[in-house]
C-alpha positions in Angstrom: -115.2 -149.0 3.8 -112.4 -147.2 2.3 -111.0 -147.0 6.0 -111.6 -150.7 6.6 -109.3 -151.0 3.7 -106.5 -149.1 4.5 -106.2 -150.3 8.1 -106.6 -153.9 6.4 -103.8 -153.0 4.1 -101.0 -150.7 5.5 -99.3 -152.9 8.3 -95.7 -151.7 8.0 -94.6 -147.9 7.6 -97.3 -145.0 8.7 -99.7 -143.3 6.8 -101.9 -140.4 8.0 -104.5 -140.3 5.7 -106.6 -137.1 5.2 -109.8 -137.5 3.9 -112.3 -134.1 2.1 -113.6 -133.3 4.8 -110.6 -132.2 7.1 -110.8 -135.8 9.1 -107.1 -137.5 10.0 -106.8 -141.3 10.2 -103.6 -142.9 10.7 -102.4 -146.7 10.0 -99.5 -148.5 10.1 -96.9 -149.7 12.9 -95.0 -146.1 12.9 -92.2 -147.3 10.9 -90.6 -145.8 8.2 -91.8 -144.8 5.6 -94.0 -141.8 7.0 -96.1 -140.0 4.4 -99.5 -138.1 5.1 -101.7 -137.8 2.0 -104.7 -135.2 1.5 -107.7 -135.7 -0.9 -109.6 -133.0 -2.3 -112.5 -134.4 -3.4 -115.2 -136.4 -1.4 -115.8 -138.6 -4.2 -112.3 -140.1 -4.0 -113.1 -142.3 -1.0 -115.5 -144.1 -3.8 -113.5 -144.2 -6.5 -110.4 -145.4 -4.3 -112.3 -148.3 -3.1 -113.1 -149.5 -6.3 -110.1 -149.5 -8.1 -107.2 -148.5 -5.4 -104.3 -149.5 -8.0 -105.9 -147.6 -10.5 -107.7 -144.5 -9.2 -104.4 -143.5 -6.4 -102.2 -143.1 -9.8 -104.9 -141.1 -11.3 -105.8 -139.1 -8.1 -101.9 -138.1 -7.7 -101.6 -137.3 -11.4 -105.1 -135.2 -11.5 -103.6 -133.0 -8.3 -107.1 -134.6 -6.3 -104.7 -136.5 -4.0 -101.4 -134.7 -2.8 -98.9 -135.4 -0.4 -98.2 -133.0 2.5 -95.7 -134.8 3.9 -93.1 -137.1 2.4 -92.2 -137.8 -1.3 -94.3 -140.0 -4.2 -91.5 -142.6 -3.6 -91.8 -142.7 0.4 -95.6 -143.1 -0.5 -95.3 -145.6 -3.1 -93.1 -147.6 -1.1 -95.5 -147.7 1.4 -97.8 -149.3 -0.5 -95.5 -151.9 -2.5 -94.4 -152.7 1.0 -97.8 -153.3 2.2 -99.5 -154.5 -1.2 -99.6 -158.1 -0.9 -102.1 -157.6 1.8 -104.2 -155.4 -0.3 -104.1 -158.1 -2.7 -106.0 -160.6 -0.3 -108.2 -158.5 0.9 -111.9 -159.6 -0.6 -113.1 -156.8 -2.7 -109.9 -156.0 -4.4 -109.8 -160.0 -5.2 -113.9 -159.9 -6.4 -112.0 -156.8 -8.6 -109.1 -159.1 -9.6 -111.7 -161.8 -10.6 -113.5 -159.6 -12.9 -110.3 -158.3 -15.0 -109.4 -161.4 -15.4 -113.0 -162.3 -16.9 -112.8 -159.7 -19.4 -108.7 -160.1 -20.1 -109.5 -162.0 -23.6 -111.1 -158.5 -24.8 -107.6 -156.2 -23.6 -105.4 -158.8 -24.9 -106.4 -159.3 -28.4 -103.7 -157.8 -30.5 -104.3 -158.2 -34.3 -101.5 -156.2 -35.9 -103.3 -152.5 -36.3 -103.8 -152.4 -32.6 -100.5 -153.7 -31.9 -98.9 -150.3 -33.7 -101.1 -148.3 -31.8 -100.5 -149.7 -28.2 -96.9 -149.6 -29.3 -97.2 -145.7 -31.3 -98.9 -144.9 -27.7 -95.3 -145.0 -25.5 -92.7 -145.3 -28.2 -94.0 -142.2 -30.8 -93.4 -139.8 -27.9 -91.0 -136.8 -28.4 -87.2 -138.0 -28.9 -86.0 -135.3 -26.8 -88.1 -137.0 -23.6 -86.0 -139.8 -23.6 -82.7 -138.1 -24.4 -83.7 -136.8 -21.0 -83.8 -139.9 -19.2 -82.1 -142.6 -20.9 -78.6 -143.6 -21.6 -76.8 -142.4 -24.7 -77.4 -145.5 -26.5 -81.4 -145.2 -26.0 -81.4 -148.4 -24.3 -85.1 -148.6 -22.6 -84.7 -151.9 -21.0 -83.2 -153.7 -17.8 -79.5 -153.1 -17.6 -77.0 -155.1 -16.0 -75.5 -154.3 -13.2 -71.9 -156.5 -12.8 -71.6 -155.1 -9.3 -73.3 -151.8 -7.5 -72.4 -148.7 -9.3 -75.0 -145.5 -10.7 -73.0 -145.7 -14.2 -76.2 -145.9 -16.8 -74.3 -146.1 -19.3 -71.9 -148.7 -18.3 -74.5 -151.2 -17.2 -76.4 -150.6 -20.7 -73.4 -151.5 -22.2 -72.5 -154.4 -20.0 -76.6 -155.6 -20.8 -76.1 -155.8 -24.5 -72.6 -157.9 -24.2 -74.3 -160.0 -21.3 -77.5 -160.6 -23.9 -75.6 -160.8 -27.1 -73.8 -163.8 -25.2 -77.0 -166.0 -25.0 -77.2 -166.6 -28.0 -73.6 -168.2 -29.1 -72.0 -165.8 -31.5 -69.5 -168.1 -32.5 -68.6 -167.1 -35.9 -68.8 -164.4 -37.9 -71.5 -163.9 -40.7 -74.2 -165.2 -38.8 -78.2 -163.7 -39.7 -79.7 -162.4 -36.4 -82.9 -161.3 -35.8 -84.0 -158.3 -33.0 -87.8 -158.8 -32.4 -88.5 -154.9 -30.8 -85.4 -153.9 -32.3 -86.3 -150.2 -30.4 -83.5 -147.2 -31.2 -81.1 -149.9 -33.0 -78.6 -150.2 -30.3 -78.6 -154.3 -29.5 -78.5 -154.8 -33.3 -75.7 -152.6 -33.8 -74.1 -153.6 -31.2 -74.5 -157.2 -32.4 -73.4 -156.5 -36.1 -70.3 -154.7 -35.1 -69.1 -157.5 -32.6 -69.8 -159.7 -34.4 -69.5 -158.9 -37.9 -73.2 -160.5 -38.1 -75.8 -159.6 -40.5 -78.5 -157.8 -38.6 -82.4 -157.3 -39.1 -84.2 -155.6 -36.3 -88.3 -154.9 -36.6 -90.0 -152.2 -34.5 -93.8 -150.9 -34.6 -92.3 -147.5 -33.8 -92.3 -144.8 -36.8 -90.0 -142.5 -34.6 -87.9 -145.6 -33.5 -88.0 -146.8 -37.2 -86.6 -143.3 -38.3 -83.8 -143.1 -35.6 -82.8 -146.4 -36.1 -81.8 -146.2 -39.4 -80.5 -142.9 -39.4 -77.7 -144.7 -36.7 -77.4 -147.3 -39.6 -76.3 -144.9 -41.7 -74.3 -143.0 -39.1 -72.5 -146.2 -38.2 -71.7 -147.0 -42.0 -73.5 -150.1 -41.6 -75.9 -150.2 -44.8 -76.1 -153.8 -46.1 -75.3 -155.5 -42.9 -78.0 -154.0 -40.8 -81.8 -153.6 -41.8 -84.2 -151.9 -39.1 -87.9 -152.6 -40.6 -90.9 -151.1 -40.0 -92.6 -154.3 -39.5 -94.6 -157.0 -37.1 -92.5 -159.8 -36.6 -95.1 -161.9 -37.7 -94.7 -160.9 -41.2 -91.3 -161.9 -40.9 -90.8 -164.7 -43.7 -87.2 -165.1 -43.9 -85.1 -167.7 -40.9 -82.4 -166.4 -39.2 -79.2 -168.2 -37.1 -80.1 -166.4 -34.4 -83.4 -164.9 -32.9 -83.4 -162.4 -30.0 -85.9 -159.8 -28.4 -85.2 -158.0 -25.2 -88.2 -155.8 -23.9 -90.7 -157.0 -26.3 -92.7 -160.6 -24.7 -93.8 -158.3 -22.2 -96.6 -156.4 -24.8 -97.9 -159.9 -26.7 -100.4 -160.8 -24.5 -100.9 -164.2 -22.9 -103.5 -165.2 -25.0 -100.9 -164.7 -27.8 -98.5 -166.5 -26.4 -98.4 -169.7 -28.5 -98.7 -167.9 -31.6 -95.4 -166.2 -30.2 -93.6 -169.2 -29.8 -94.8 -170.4 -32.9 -93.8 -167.7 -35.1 -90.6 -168.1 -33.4 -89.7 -171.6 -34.1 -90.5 -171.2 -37.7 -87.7 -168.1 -37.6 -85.1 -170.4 -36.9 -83.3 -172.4 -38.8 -82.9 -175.9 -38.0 -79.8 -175.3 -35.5 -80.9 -172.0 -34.4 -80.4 -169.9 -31.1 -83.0 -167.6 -30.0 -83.7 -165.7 -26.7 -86.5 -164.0 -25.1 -85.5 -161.4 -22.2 -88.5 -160.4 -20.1 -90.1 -158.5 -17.6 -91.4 -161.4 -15.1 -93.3 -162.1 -12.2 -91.8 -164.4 -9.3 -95.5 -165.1 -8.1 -98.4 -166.4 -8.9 -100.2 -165.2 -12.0 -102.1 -162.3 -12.2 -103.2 -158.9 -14.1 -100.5 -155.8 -14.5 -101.1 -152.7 -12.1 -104.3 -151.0 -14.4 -102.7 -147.4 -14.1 -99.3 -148.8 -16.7 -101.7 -150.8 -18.8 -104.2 -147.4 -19.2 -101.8 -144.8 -19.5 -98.5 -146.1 -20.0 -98.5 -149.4 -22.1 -101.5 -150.3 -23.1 -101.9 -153.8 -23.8 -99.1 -154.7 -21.9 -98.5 -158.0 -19.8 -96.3 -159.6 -17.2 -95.9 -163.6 -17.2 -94.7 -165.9 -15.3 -92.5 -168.8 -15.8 -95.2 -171.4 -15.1 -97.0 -169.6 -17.8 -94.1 -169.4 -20.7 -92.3 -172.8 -20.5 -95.9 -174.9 -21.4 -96.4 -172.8 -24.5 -92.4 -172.9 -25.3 -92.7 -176.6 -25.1 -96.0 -177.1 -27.0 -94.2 -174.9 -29.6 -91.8 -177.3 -30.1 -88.6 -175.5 -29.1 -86.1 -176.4 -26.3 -85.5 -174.8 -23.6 -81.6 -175.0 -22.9 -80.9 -172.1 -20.1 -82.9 -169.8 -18.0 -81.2 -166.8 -16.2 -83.2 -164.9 -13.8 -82.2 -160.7 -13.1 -83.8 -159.8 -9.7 -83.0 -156.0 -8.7 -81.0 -155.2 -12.0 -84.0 -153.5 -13.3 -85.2 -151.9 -9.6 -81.6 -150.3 -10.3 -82.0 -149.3 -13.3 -85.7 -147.5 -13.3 -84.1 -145.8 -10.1 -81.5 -143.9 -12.5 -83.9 -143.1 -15.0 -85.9 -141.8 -12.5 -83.1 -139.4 -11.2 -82.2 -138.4 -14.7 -86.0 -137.8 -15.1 -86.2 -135.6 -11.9 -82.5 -133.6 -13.5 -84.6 -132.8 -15.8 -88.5 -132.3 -14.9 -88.5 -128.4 -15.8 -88.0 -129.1 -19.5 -90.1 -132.5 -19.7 -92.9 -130.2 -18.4 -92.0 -127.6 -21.2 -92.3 -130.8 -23.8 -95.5 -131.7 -22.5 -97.4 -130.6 -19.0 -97.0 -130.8 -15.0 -100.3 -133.9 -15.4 -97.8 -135.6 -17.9 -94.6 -135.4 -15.5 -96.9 -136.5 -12.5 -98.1 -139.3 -14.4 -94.8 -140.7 -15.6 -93.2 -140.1 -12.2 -95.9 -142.5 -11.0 -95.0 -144.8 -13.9 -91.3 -144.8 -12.8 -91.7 -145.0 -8.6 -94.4 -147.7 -9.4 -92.2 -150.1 -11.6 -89.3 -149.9 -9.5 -90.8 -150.4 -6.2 -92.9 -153.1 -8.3 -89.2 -155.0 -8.8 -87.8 -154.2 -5.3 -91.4 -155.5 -3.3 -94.0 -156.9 -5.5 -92.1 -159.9 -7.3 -91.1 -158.4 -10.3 -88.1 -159.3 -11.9 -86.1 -160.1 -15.5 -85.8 -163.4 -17.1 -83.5 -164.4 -19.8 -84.7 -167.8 -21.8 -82.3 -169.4 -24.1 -83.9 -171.6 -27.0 -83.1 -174.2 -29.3 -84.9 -176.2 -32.5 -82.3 -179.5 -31.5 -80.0 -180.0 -28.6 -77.0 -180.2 -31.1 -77.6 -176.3 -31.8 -75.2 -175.5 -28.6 -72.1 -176.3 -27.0 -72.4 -179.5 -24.2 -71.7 -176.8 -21.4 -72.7 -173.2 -20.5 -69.2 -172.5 -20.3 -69.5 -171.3 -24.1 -71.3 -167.7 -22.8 -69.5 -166.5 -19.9 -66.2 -166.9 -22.2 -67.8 -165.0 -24.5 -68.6 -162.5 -22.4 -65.8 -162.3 -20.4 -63.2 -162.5 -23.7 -65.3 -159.5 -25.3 -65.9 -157.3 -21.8 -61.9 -158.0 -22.1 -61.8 -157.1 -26.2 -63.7 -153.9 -25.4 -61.4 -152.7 -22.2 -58.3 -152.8 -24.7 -59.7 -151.4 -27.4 -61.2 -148.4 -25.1 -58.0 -148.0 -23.4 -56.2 -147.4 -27.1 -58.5 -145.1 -28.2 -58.0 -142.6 -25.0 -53.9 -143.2 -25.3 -54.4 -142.2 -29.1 -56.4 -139.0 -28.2 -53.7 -137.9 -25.7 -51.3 -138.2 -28.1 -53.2 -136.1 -30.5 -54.1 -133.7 -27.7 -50.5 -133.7 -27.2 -49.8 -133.1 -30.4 -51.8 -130.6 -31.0 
């Protein structure tokens, strides 16, 4: 059976496939990608069957499958490429069918279980994502203005292109982060904008960080990082925005979202929701990210959102879809990650650094063939909250991205001078 499957599935690329018991099967058209993968244990070919999403990861983490030839992104490739036929295939579907019986148990998220789903990925040692990440800690979907492997430019270029959705327009303004992470997007915010900032997290270690960069920053009194769940949030706010965050409510949370949302804004409020999305049709996230790396966690769809947005009473005013800009970016953490492999394995072990390798190949070949991708949603309480046009955000944008040249151009003329000087 578990051969049935894999000639079902793998139609593009080549796989040799080596099973216990020393026996070689190959599928596939002989294109690239070419990987051969060995199991060491006889009771793979069950478990694989039953749960192939699930039980490769674990397999490949566990050491029980390995790859003799070609790399965990050549493999992984191989079957993002080939998925969607996987996916139709009857047994896998009976499979779908029954997750998505039992979805109302993984998706209730009362408040103590929302900390610990989020205490699960976000707690972990600081140092592991001063490994991978970009300066600023941003651990999101960057943008990418045109194709370049600067991290830390397309970080940058995300927070202007998101602070832009939601109309900045004058200074003094109360904005709210929902997922406020390490503190970046609401710095960022407060010192373009001279806005008043109040980000909320579930993370302690985020919590921590973030307001030691408050304090760092000399921005006590005009930005307030909370250890809180936004839906104890009482106060409103002129603007609303949460980037990285939708994807961990839960779809049978959704209204209560959207709810709590509306009632954060005042009456000529902006708010936007950036998200990881699916293109597709709706269905469950891959079971390996839900078990081992977010738990809880949940990918919508458009078709699914914009009902509940509308039922919530809110309007929506633009939507901005980012196709590959993620696939981009999980593909530069995942180089930094592989820089830097020997002393993630010292922080933790070689099963965590196989695991989290999965996580990262798996996401982005999840954006580049799966129907992943980013969505920005812009919001309004009444249509007078925004300008007649969109013009009103790509002058922003553009007049800041502008701002921000001249002012970094001035600072390295003044430290040549200095360095002259000296």
């Amino acid at each position: 059976m578990l051969r049935s499957l894999f000639k079902y599935m793998i139609r593009e690329g080549a796989l040799v496939f080596e099973d216990a018991r020393g026996r070689r099967f190959t599928y596939g058209d002989g294109s690239p990608p070419s990987v051969r993968v060995k199991l060491h244990r006889r009771s793979l070919e069950w478990t694989l069957l039953l749960n192939p999403p699930l039980r490769m990861g674990e397999a490949f983490m566990d050491g029980t499958l390995t790859l003799e030839e070609g790399d965990l992104a050549a493999f992984i490739e191989l079957i993002a490429r080939n998925y969607g036929n996987l996916e139709r295939h009857w047994l896998v579907r009976l499979g779908f069918v029954m997750a998505r019986q039992a979805r109302w148990l993984k998706q209730h998220n009362p408040v103590g279980k929302a900390q610990r789903n989020v205490a699960h990925h976000y707690d972990l040692s600081r140092r592991l994502y001063d490994l991978f990440l970009d300066n600023d800690r941003q651990y999101s979907c960057a943008y990418f203005t045109e194709a370049h492997d600067d991290l830390e430019r397309a970080q940058h270029d995300k927070k202007r292109h998101a602070a832009s959705k939601i109309n900045l327009d004058r200074p003094g303004l109360s904005v709210l982060d929902i997922g406020s992470g390490w503190g970046g997007l609401g710095l960022y915010i407060a010192k373009v904008a001279d806005a008043r900032v109040t980000g909320v997290t579930l993370s302690e270690e985020q919590h921590k960080l973030s307001r030691e960069r408050v304090t760092a920053a000399g921005l006590d009194g005009r930005v307030d990082f909370r250890l809180q769940d936004y839906r104890h949030v009482t106060e409103r706010f002129d603007r609303v925005i949460s980037i990285g965050m939708f994807e961990h409510v839960g779809k049978k949370n959704y209204a209560e979202f959207f709810g709590k949302l509306r009632d954060l804004l005042k009456d000529d409020g902006v708010a936007m929701v950036h998200t990881i999305a699916r293109f597709n049709e709706p269905g469950p996230i891959n079971p390996f990210i839900r078990k081992y790396i977010f738990p809880g966690a949940d990918v919508p769809t458009l078709s699914e959102m914009t009902p509940v947005i509308e039922e919530a009473g809110l309007l929506i005013t633009d939507v901005e879809v980012l196709r590959l800009h993620y696939a981009e970016t999980l593909r530069l953490w995942r180089q930094r990650f592989t820089e830097n492999r020997a002393e993630i394995a010292k922080l933790y072990d070689e099963r965590f650094c196989r695991m989290w390798e999965v996580y990262l190949v798996g996401c982005e070949m999840g954006f580049r063939h799966q129907g992943l991708m980013n969505v920005q949603v812009q919001m309004v309480r009444r249509q007078e909250a925004l300008p007649l046009t969109r013009d009103h955000m790509l002058d922003w944008e553009r007049a800041q991205a502008a701002k921000e040249t001249a002012e970094g151009a001035a600072a390295a003329s003044q430290r040549r001078s200095q360095q002259a000087a000296e």
